[in-house]
Phi, psi and omega in degrees: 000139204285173189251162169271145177288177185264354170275307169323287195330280185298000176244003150314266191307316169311331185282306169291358174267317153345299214254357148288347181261330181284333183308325163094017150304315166255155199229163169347144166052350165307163186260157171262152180328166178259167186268009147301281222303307183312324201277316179274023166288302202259332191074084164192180171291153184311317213314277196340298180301314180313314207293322178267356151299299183301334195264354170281309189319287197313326177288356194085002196255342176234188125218115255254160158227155187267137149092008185262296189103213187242162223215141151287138189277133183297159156244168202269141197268137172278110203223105188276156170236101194221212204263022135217129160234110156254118183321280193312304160324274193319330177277331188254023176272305186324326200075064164239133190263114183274181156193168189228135168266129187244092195284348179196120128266150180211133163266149233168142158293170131331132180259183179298338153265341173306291201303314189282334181288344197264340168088012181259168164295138181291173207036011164318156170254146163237180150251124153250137185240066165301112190247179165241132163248141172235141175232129181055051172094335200271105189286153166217002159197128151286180195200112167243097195275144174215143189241165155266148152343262195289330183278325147257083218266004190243355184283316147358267173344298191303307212275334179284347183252342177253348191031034163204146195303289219313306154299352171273298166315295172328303190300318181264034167108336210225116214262341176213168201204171178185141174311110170245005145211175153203120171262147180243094172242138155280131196228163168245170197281132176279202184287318171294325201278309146348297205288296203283347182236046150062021196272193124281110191298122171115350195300134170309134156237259162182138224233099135252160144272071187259200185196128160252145176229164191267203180307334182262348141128027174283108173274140166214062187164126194242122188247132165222151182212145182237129166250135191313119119016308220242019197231005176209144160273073212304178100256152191252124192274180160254332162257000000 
């Protein structure tokens, strides 16, 4: 019986890794078999399974971490930014189910970008909130929020039992907000930041820095967020 050319294999094998991904055997951020497992799966050499592993790379459909393996590629979330942005609203216009992980609070003085974004008296105290945002279980961002202090002494409380900013300011008086800056930088991932949105430390992310204020244009909430590169889309809204 004739041998299969080596162009059949690896385009074999690409096809049948496809159509499990498309099938939703492997799902976002899943890791895919290691290239030991596939070459003995398919019954061929490690090379044949590379090649065809690189050409879901090239397609997008996958992605390598060095020293990792290979990954289903997230699909990217559409995430608008204008003069309101809400995590929840926005994942779920997207057709995404968000939740937020709340990894650390603390009440603090102010540093020195609190106190000019926030508009406080130096040594004012703030709650700092570090969090995780995830869609459909899938991390996509960190997060660091800082409030004043003396204007919310019950938002601590509020964000560990409500896990979302927008229903914790309500509960503490203040039922709408709006965006009044945003800065947009690309960054690499550090190492923590890496560990929690599932990257390779140096991975790109995307870094903003904004400030919400409330109806009388008082801010209250100085915000950064690193959002995962390849798992969000910033876009710029008009609301």
């Amino acid at each position: 019986m004739p041998r299969e050319k080596p162009d059949a294999l690896w385009r074999a094998i690409h096809d049948s890794l496809s159509r499990d991904i498309a099938a939703g055997r492997y799902g976002p951020g899943d890791k895919l078999p290691t290239e030991a497992v596939l070459a003995t799966r398919f019954g061929v050499n490690r090379h044949t399974v590379r090649r065809a592993l690189a050409i879901l790379a090239e397609a997008g459909v996958i992605f390598a971490r060095r020293g990792a393996g290979a990954f289903v590629a997230h699909r990217p979330t559409e995430y608008p930014i204008g003069r309101r942005v809400r995590f929840h609203q926005n994942l779920q216009a997207a057709g995404r189910l968000p939740t937020k992980e709340i990894l650390a609070l603390e009440t603090r003085s102010a540093d020195a970008a609190e106190v000019e974004a926030l508009r406080l008296a130096p040594g004012a105290m703030v709650h700092v909130c570090d969090g995780l945002s995830l869609a459909d279980g899938v991390p996509v961002a960190v997060f660091r929020s800082s409030f004043p202090a003396a204007r919310f002494p019950g938002l601590p409380e509020a964000l560990r039992r409500l896990r979302s900013v927008t229903a914790a300011l309500a509960e503490q008086g203040v039922a709408d907000f709006t965006r009044a800056s945003t800065r947009l930088t690309a960054k690499l991932a550090s190492p923590m930041q890496a560990v929690h949105l599932h990257l390779s430390p140096g991975a790109p992310i995307l870094r903003t820095i904004a400030v919400n204020v409330d109806p009388e244009g008082q801010p209250i909430e100085y915000g950064r967020t690193w959002f995962a590169g390849d798992r969000i889309t910033l876009t710029l809204a008009d609301a």
